[in-house]
C-alpha positions as CSV (number, residue, x, y, z in Angstrom):
1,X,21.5,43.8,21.0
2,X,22.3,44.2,17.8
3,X,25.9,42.3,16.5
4,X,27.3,42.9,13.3
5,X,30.8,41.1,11.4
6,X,30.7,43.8,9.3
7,X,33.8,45.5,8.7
8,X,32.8,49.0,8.3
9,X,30.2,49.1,10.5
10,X,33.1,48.1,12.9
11,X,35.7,50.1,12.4
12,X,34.3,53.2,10.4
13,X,32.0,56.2,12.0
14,X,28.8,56.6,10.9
15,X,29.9,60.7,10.1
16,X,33.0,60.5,8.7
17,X,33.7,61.8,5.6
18,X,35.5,58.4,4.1
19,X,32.1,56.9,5.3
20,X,29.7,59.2,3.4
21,X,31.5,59.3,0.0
22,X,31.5,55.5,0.0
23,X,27.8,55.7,0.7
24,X,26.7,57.9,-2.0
25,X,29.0,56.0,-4.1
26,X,27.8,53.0,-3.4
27,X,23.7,54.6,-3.7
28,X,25.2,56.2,-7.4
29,X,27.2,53.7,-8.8
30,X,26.8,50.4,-7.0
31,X,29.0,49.0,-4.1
32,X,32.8,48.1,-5.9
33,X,33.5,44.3,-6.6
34,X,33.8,41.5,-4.7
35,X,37.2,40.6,-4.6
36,X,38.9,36.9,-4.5
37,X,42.4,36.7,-4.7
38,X,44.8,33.8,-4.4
39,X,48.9,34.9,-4.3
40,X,51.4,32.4,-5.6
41,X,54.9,31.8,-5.2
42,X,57.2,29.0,-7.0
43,X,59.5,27.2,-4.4
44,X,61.5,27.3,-7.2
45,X,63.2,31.3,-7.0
46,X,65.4,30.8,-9.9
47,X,65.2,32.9,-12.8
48,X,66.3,32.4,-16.1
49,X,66.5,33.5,-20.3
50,X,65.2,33.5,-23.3
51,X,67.0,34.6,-26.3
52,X,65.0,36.2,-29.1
53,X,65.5,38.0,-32.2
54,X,66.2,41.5,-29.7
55,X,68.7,39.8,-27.7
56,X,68.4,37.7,-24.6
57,X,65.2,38.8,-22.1
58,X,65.9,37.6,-18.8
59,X,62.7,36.1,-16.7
60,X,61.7,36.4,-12.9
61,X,61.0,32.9,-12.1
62,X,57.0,34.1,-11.3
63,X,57.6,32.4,-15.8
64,X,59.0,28.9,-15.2
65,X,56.7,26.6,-17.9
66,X,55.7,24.1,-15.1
67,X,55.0,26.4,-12.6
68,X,52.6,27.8,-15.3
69,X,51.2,24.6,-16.2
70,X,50.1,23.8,-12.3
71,X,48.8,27.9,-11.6
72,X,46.6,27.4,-14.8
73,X,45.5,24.0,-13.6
74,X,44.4,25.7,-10.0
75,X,42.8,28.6,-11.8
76,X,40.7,26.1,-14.3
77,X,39.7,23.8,-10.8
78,X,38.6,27.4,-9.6
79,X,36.2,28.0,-11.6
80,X,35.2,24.7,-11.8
81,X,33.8,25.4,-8.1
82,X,30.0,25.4,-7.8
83,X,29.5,24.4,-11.5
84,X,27.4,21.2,-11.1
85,X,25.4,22.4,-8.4
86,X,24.6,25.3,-10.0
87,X,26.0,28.2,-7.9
88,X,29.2,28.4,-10.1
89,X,31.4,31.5,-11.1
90,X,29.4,32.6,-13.5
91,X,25.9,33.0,-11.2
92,X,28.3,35.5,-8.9
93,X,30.8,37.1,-10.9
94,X,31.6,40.5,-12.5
95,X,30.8,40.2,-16.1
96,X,30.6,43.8,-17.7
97,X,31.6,43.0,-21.5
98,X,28.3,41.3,-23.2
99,X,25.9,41.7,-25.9
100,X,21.9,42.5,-24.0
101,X,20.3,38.9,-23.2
102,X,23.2,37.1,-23.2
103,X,24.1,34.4,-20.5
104,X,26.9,34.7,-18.4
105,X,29.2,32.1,-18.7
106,X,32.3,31.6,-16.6
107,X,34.6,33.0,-20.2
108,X,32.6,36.5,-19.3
109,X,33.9,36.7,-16.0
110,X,36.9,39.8,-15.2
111,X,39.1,36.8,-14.4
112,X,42.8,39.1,-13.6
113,X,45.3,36.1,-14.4
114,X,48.5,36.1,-17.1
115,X,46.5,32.9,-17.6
116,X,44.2,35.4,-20.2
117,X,47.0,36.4,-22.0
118,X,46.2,33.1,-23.6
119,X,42.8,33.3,-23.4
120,X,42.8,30.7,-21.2
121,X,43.9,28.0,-23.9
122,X,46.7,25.7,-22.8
123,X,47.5,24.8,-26.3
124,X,47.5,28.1,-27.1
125,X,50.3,28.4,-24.5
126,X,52.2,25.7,-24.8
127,X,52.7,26.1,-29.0
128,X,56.6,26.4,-29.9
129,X,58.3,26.4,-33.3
130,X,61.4,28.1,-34.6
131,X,61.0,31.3,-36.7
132,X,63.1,31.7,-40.3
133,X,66.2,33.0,-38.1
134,X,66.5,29.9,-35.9
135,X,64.6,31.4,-32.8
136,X,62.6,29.6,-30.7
137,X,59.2,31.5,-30.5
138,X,56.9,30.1,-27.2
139,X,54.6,31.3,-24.3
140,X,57.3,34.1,-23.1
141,X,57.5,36.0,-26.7
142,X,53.7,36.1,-25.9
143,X,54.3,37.2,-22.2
144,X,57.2,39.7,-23.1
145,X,54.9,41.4,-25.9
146,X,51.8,41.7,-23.2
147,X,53.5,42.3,-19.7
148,X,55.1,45.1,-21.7
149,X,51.9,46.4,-23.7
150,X,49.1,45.2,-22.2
151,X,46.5,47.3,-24.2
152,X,47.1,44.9,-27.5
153,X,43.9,42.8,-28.3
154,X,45.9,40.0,-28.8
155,X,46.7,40.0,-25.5
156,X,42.8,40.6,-24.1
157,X,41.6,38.1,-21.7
158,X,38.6,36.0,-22.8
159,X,36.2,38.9,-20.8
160,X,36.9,40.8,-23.8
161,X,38.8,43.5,-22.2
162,X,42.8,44.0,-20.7
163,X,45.0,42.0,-18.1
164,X,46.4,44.1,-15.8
165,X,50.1,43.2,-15.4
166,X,50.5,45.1,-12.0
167,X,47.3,42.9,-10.8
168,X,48.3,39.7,-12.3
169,X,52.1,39.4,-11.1
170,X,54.3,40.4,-8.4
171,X,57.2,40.8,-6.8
172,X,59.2,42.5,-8.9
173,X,62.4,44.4,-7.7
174,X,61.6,48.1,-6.4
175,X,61.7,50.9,-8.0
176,X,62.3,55.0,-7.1
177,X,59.3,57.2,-8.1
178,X,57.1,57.1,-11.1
179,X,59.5,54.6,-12.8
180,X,57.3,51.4,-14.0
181,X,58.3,48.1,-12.3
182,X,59.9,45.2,-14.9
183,X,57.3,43.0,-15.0
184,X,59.5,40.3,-16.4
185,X,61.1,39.5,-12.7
186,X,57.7,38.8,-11.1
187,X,58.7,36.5,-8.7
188,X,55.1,35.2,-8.0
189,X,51.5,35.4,-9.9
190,X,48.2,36.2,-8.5
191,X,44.7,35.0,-9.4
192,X,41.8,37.6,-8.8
193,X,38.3,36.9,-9.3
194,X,35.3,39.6,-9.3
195,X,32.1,38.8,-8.6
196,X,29.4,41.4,-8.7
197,X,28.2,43.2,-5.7
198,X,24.7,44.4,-4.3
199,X,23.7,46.8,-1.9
200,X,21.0,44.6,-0.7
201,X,22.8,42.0,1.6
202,X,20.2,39.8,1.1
203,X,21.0,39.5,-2.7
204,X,24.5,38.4,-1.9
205,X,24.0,34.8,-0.7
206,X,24.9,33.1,-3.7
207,X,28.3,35.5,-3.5
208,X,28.6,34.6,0.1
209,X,27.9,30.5,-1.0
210,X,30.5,30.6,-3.4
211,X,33.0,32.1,-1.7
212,X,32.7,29.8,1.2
213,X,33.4,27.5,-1.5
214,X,36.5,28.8,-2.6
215,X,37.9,29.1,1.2
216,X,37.1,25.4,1.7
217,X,38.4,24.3,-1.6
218,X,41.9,26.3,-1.2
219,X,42.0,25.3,3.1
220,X,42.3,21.4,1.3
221,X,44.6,22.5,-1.7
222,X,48.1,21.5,-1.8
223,X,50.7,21.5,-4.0
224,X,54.8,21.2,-3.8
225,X,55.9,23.4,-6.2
226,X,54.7,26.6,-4.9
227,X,53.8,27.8,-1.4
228,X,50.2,29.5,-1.7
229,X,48.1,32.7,-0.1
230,X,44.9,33.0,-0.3
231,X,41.5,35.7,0.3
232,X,37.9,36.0,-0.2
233,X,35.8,38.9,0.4
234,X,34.3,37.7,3.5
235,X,37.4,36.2,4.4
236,X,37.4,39.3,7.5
237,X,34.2,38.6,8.6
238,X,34.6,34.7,9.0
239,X,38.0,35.6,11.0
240,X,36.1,38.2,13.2
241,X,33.3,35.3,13.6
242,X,36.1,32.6,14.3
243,X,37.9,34.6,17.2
244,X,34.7,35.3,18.6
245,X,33.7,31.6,19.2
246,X,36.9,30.9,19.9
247,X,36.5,33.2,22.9
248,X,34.0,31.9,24.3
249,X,35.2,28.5,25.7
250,X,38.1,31.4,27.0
251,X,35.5,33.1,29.1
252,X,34.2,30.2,30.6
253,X,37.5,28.9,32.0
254,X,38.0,31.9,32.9
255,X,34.6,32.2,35.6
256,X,35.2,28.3,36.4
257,X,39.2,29.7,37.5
258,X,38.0,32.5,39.3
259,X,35.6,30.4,41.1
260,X,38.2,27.8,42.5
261,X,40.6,30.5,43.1
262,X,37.9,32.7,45.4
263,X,36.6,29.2,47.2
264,X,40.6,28.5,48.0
265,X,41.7,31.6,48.7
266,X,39.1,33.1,50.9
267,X,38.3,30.2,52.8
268,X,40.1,28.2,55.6
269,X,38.9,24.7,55.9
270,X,39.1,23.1,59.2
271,X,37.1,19.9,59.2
272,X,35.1,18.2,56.8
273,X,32.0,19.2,58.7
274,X,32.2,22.9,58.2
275,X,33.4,22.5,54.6
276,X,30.5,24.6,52.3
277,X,30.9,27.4,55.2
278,X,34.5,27.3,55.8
279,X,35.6,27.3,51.7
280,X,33.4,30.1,50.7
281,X,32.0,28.0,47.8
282,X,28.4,29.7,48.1
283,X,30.6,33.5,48.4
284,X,32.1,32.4,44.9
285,X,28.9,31.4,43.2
286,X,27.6,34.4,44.6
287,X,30.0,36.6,43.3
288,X,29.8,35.0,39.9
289,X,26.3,35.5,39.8
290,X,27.0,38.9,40.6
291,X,29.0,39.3,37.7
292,X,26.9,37.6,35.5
293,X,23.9,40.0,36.2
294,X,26.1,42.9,36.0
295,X,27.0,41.6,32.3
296,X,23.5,41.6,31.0
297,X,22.4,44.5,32.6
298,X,25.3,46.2,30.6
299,X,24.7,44.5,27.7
300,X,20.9,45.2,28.3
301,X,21.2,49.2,28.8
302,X,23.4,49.5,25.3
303,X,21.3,47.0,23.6
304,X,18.0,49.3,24.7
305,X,20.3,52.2,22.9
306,X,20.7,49.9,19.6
307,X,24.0,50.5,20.1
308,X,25.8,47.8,17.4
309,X,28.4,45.9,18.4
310,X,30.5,43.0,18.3
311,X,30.4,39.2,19.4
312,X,34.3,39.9,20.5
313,X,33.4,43.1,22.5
314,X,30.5,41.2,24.4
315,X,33.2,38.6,25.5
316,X,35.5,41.5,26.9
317,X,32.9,42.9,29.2
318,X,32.6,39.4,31.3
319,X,36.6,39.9,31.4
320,X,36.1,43.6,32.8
321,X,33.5,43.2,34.9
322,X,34.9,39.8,36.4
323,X,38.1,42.3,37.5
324,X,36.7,43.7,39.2
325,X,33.9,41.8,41.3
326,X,36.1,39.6,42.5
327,X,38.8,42.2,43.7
328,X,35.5,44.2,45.1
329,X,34.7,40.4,47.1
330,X,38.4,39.8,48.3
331,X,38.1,43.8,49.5
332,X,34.5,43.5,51.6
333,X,36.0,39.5,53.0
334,X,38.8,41.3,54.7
335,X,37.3,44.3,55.5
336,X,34.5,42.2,56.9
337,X,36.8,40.3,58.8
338,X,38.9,42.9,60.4
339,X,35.4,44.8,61.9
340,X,35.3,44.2,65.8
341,X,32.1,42.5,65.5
342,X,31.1,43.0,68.9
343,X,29.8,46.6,67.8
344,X,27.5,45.2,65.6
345,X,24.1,43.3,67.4
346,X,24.0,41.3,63.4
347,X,26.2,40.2,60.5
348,X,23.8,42.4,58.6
349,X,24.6,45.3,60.2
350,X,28.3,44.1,59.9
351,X,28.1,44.1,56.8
């Protein structure tokens, strides 16, 4: 039997057309990034100004300076992850922009964050003065100039290469059409990491390390000034994984229920004495072991096919199956019961 966590193998045919492009894509090209993402939101949801030389530029408040201060903190701890043990961000990440025989370091990583704008640099961020008119020039000049045009190299990330405003922010108000959305009211941020991908699964454990990583280090991470979302690339197949063995302490309640409620309802206990005959205890456990066998046999037959499958879908079939056997016992009880025995020389042939 052959059981797979794999998203596409799950939901996607192995003919369809969606299925065969991303195939030869993925043969042609290489499979497309893994993608890590964590979506924050100030508690905070007031926005505010900042005058400038053009007139005053109103904010989303996705641009309050603390807020800032504590999303570039998270994105620094980040990528911090794996570092002394050698199976950091840089060993798994998506690093297109270098010179041949260079080593990857965590700076070459496509790190999507307004956090780049800067180039990562907290002084960089944080420096203020006042121009020769009396303005106050700080971090949202700098953010006004590169949410707007993106495509200046002042405002490259430290990969060498753009931040993409509709990637890096969100929650703007809506808009009709083609219109572009004003990144300036982003009402939250978001931090996206690529890290490369492989065709060959078995190349991706170090991906697959450091993103268990990541999930672990964000389940533990708190913090009061903004409420927090948060996804890795195998974040679907841990979940498929974790409602699977969460079903299976279902199923086995389920069989032990079952049992007690075809040893009550079937039998009719007189005395002490007669107790295993009169409560049908030994019909139950034969009925469950019915059902049991009837489970592997079906999971035999479609395993013998190489049929692939899921843990989830082999905990539905004991469900099915269990239906229906102990409706099919509670059917041949009462039929049995209502026969005029006397017609029959044994219970075998009663039965």
């Amino acid at each position: 039997m052959q059981v797979t966590t794999d998203p596409i193998e799950l939901w996607a045919g192995e003919e369809s057309q969606t299925r065969i492009e991303k195939e030869y894509f993925d043969a042609h090209f290489g499979p497309f990034y893994r993608t890590n993402q964590v979506f924050i939101k100030p508690t905070n949801a007031s926005g505010f100004t900042h005058v400038t030389s053009a007139g005053t530029v109103e904010f989303g408040p996705a641009y309050q300076k603390d807020f800032l201060l504590e999303v570039f903190k998270l994105q620094e701890a980040i990528e911090a992850i794996g570092m002394e043990d050698g199976i950091g961000l840089d060993k798994v990440c998506y690093a297109p922009v270098m010179y041949p025989g260079e080593k990857t370091t965590v700076d070459k990583c496509i790190v999507q964050s307004i956090y780049g704008f800067f180039q990562n640099d907290l002084e960089f961020f944080e420096t203020e003065y006042e121009d020769e008119n009396g303005y106050v020039i700080n971090y949202l000049n700098h953010l006004e100039d590169c949410l707007n045009v993106p495509m200046l190299e002042a405002c490259f990330g430290p990969y060498g290469g753009p931040i993409e405003p509709g990637i890096s922010v969100g929650g703007m108000p809506k808009v009709s059409g083609d219109e572009e959305p004003n990144y300036l009211l982003a009402t939250g941020v978001v931090l996206t990491f690529l890290g490369k991908n492989q065709n060959n699964e078995a190349l991706l454990e170090p991906n697959l390390e450091w993103e268990k990583r990541f999930v672990d280090f964000m389940k533990n991470y708190t913090n009061d000034q903004f409420d927090i979302a948060y996804s890795a690339e195998r974040s679907i197949q841990d979940a498929i994984v974790e409602l699977s063995e969460g079903e299976v302490s279902t199923v086995a309640i389920s069989y032990l229920v079952m049992f007690i409620y075809v040893a009550i309802a079937l039998g009719k206990i007189r005395s002490c004495l007669h107790f295993l005959r009169e409560s049908k205890i030994v019909l139950a456990i034969g009925g469950i072991i019915i059902v049991l066998a009837s489970v592997l046999c079906s999971l035999g037959f479609w395993g013998y096919l190489n049929v692939v499958t899921t843990m989830l879908a082999i905990e539905v079939i004991p469900f099915l199956v269990l239906a229906v056997g102990v409706d099919n016992i509670f059917i041949m009880v009462h039929t049995y019961h209502r026969l005029n025995r006397k017609k029959f020389d044994s219970i075998a042939e009663a039965i």
